[in-house]
ZAROLUM-865639 format. One record per residue (C-alpha): x, y, z; residue number from 1. Coordinates in steps of 0.05 Angstrom, whole numbers. Example, Ala and Ser with C-alpha at 12.3 -4.5 7.8 and 13.67 -1.06 7.14 Angstrom:
BEGIN
+--------+--------+--------+-----+
:      X :      Y :      Z : num :
+--------+--------+--------+-----+
:    246 :    -90 :    156 :   1 :
:    273 :    -21 :    143 :   2 :
+--------+--------+--------+-----+
END
This chain:
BEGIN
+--------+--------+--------+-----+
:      X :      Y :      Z : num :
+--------+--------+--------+-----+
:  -1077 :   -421 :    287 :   1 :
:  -1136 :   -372 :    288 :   2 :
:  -1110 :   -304 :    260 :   3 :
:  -1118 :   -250 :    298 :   4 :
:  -1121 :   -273 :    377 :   5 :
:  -1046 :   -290 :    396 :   6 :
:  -1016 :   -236 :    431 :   7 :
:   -952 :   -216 :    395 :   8 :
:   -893 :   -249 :    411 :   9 :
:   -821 :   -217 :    406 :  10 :
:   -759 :   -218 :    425 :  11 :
:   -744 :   -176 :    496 :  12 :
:   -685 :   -153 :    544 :  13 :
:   -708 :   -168 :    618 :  14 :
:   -659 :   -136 :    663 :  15 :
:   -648 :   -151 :    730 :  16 :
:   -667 :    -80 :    770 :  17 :
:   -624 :   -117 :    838 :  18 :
:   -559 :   -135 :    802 :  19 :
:   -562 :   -101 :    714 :  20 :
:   -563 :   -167 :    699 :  21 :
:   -591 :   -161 :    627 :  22 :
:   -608 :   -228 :    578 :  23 :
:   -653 :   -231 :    521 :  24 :
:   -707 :   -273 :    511 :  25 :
:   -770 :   -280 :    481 :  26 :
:   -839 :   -258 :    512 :  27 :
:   -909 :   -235 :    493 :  28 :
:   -900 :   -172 :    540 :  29 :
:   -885 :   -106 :    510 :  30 :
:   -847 :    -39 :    533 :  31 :
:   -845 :     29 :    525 :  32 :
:   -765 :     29 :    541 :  33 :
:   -710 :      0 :    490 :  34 :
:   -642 :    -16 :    494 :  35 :
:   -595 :    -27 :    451 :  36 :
:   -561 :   -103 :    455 :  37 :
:   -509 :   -126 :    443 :  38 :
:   -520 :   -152 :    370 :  39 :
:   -533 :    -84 :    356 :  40 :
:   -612 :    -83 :    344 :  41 :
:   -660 :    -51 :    386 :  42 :
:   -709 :    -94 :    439 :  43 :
:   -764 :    -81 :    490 :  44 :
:   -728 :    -70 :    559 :  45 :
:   -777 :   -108 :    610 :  46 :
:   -740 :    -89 :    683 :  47 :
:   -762 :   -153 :    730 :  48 :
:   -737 :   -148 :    809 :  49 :
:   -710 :   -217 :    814 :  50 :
:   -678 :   -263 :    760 :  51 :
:   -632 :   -317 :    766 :  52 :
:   -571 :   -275 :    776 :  53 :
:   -600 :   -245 :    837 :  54 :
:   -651 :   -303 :    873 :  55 :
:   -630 :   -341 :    932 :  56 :
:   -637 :   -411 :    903 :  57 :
:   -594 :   -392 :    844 :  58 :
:   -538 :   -361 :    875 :  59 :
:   -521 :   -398 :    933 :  60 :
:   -543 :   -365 :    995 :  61 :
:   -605 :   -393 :   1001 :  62 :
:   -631 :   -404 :   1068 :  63 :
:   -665 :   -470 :   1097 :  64 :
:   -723 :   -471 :   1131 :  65 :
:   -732 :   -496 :   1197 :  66 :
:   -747 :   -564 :   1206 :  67 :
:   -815 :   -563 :   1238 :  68 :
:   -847 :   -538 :   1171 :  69 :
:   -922 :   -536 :   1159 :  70 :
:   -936 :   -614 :   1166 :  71 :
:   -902 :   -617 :   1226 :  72 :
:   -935 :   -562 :   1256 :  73 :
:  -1010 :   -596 :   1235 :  74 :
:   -983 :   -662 :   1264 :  75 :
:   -969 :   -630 :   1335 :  76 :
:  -1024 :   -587 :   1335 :  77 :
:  -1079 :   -646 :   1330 :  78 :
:  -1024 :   -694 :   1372 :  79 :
:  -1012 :   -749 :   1308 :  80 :
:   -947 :   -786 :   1290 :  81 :
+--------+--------+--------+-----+
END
């Protein structure tokens, strides 16, 4: 690899803003805010809205769509089985 044009990568702490949800990871992105985890070292605190403690799919309560989604909707509109 060329030295000098990755971005650094390092492990993070994304927490969930929604739910606390915290897990640590590893990202390219950086942060002003730390937190301490739970090994007891210091990591970039990245705060994302929605994480898989918190979104829909993930949890349970997702909701179906209707039926008549977008093909079914072009199929009336130009009258086509």
């Amino acid at each position: 690899m060329k030295q000098g044009i990755h971005p650094n990568y390092q492990k993070v702490v994304f927490m969930d803003t929604s739910t606390g949800f915290k897990f640590l990871s590893g990202s390219t992105n950086g942060s002003n805010e730390t937190v301490e985890w739970e090994d007891g070292e210091t990591y970039p605190l990245i705060k994302v809205e929605i994480s898989s403690d918190s979104h829909p799919f993930y949890t349970g309560k997702q909701k179906l769509a209707d039926a008549g989604g977008r093909v079914d909707k072009f199929r009336r509109k130009y009258n086509m089985k």
